[in-house]
C-alpha positions as a Markdown table, in Angstrom:
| # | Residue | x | y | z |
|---|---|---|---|---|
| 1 | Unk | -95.5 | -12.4 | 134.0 |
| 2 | Unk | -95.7 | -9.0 | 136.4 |
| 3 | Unk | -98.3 | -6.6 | 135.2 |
| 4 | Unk | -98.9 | -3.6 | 136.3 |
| 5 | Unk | -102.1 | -1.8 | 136.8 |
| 6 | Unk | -102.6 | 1.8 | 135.8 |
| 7 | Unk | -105.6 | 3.5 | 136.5 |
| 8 | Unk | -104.9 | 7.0 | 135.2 |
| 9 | Unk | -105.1 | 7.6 | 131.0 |
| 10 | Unk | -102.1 | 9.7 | 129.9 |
| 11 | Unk | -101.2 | 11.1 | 127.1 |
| 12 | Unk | -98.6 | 9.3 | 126.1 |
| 13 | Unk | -100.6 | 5.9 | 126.5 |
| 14 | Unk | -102.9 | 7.0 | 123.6 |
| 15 | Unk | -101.1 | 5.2 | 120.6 |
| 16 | Unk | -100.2 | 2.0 | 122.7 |
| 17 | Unk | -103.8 | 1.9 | 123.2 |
| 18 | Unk | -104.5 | 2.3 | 119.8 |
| 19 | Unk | -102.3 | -0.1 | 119.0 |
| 20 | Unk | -104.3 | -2.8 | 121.5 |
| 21 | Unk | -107.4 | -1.8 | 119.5 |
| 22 | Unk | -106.0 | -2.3 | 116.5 |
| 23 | Unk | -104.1 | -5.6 | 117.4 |
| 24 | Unk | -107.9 | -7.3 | 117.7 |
| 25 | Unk | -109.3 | -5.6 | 114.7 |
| 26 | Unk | -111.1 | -2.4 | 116.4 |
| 27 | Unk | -109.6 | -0.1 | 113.3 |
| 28 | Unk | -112.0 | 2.5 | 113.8 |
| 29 | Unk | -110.3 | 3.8 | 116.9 |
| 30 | Unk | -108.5 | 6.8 | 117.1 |
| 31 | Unk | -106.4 | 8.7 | 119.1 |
| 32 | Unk | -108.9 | 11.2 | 119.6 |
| 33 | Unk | -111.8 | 9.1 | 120.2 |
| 34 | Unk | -109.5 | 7.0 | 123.0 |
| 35 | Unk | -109.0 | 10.1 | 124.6 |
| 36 | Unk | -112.8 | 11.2 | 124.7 |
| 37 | Unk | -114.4 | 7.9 | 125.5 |
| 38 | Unk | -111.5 | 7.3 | 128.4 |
| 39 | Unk | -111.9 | 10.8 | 129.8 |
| 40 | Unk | -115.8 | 10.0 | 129.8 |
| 41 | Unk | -115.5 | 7.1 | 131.9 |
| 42 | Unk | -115.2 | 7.1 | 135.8 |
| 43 | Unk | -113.0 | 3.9 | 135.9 |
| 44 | Unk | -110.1 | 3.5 | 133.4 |
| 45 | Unk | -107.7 | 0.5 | 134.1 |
| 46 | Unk | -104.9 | 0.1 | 132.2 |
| 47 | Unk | -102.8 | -3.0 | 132.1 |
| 48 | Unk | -98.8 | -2.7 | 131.0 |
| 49 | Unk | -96.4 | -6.0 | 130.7 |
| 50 | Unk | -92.5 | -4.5 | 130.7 |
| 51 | Unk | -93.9 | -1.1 | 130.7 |
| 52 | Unk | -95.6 | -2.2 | 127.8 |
| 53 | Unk | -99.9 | -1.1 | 127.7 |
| 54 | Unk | -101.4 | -4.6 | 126.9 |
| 55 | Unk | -104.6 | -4.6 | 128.1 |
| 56 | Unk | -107.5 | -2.1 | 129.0 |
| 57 | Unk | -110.8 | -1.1 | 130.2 |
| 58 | Unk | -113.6 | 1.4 | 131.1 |
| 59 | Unk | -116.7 | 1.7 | 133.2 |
| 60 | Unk | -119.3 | 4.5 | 133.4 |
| 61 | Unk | -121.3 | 4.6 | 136.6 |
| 62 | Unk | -123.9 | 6.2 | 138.4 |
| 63 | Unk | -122.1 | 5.0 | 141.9 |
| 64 | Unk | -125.0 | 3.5 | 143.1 |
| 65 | Unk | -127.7 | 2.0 | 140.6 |
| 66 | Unk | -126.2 | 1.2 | 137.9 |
| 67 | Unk | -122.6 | 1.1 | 136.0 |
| 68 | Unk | -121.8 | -0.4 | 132.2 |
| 69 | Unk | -118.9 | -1.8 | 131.9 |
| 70 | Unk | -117.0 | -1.2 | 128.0 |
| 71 | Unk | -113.7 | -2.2 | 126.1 |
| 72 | Unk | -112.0 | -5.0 | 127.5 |
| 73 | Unk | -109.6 | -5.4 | 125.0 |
| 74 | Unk | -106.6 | -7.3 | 125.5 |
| 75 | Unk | -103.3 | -6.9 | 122.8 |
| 76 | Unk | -104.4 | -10.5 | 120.7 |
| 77 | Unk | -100.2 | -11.5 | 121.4 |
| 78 | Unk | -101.2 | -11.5 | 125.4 |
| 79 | Unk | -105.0 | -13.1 | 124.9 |
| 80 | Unk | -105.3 | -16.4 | 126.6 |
| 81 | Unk | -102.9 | -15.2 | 130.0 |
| 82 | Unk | -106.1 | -13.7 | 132.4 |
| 83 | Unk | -105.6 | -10.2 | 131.3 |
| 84 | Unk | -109.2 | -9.4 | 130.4 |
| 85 | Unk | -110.2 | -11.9 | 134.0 |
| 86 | Unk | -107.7 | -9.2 | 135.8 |
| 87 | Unk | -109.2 | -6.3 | 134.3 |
| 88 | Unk | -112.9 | -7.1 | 134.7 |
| 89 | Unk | -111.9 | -7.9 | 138.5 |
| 90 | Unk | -110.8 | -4.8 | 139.3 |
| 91 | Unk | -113.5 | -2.8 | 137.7 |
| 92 | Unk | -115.7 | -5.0 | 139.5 |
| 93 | Unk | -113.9 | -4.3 | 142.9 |
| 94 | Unk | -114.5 | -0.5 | 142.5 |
| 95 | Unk | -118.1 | -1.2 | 141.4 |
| 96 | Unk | -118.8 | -3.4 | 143.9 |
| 97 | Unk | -121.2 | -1.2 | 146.1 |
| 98 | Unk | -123.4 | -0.6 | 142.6 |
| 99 | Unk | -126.8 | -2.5 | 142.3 |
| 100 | Unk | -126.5 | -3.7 | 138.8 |
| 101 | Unk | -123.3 | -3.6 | 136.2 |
| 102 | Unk | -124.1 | -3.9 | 132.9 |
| 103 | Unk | -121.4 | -5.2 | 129.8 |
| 104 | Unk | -121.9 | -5.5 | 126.4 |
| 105 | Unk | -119.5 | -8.2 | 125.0 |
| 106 | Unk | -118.3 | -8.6 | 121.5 |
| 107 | Unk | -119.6 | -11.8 | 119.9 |
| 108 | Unk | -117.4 | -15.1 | 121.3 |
| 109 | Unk | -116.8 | -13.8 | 124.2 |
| 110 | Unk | -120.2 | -14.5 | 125.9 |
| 111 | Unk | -118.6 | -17.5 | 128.1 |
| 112 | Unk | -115.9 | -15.8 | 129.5 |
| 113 | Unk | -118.4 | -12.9 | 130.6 |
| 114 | Unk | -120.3 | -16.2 | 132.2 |
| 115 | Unk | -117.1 | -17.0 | 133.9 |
| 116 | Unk | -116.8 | -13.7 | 135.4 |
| 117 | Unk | -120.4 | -13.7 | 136.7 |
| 118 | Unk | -122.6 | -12.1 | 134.6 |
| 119 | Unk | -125.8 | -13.5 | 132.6 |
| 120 | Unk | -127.8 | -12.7 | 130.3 |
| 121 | Unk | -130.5 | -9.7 | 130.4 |
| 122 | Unk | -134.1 | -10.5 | 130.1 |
| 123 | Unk | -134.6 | -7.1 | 129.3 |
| 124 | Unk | -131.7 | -5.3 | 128.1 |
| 125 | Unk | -131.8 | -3.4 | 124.4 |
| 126 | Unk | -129.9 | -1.4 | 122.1 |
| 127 | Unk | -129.9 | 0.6 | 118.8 |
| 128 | Unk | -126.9 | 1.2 | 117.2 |
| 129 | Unk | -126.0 | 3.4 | 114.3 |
| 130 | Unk | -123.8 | 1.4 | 112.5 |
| 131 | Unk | -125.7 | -0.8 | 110.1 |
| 132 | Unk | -122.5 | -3.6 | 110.5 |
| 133 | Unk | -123.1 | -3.6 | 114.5 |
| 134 | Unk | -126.7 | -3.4 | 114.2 |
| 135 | Unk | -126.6 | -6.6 | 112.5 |
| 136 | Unk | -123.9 | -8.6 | 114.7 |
| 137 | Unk | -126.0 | -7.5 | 117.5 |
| 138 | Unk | -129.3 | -7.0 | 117.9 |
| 139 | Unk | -132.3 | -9.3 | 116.8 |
């Protein structure tokens, strides 16, 4: 399988992203909320099979303390092929000169986020608005 690896959010990518969302159950996101969170991030990574947007990815980052890693989502019909491995990789590669990267993962996924390096915070916490994520999430 060649993928290719886009780096640059356009337009025309927004409702194949959507779809990629939407193909794991993330409902609540939108065109327009794609767009804003993708043009707030300094590393977008976009990953197409035949032309195709199956995967992607975000990273907001200081450059040099810290950087938090957000939406590896891979389409669920091109889960299991080291998509989301390639993605993390390469937003790793352009963070690698930042002290600390932080990820939240969605519940499951915690081993493959072992896999790629990461561990668990001591010290990390949260607050979220939504009363459904507040419960998945925090203790």
């Amino acid at each position: 399988m060649d993928l290719e690896i886009q780096e640059e959010v356009f337009i025309d990518d927004l409702e194949e992203m959507k779809e990629v969302y939407q193909s794991v159950g993330w409902m609540m996101h939108s065109t327009d909320v794609i767009k804003q969170v993708f043009d707030a991030s300094d590393i977008k990574v976009l990953v197409k099979v035949n032309n195709r947007i199956v995967g992607l990815g975000r990273a907001i980052s200081d450059g040099i303390f810290n950087a938090a890693i957000y939406d590896i989502v891979v389409h669920k019909d091109f889960q299991k092929k080291g998509i989301a491995r390639q993605i993390v990789n390469h937003i790793l590669e352009q963070l690698k000169e930042v002290s600390c990267v932080h990820i939240i993962t969605t519940t499951g996924n915690e081993e493959f986020y072992r896999k790629q390096g990461f561990r668990k915070v001591k010290t990390g916490m949260a607050r979220y608005l939504n009363n459904e994520l507040h419960n998945e999430y925090l203790e």
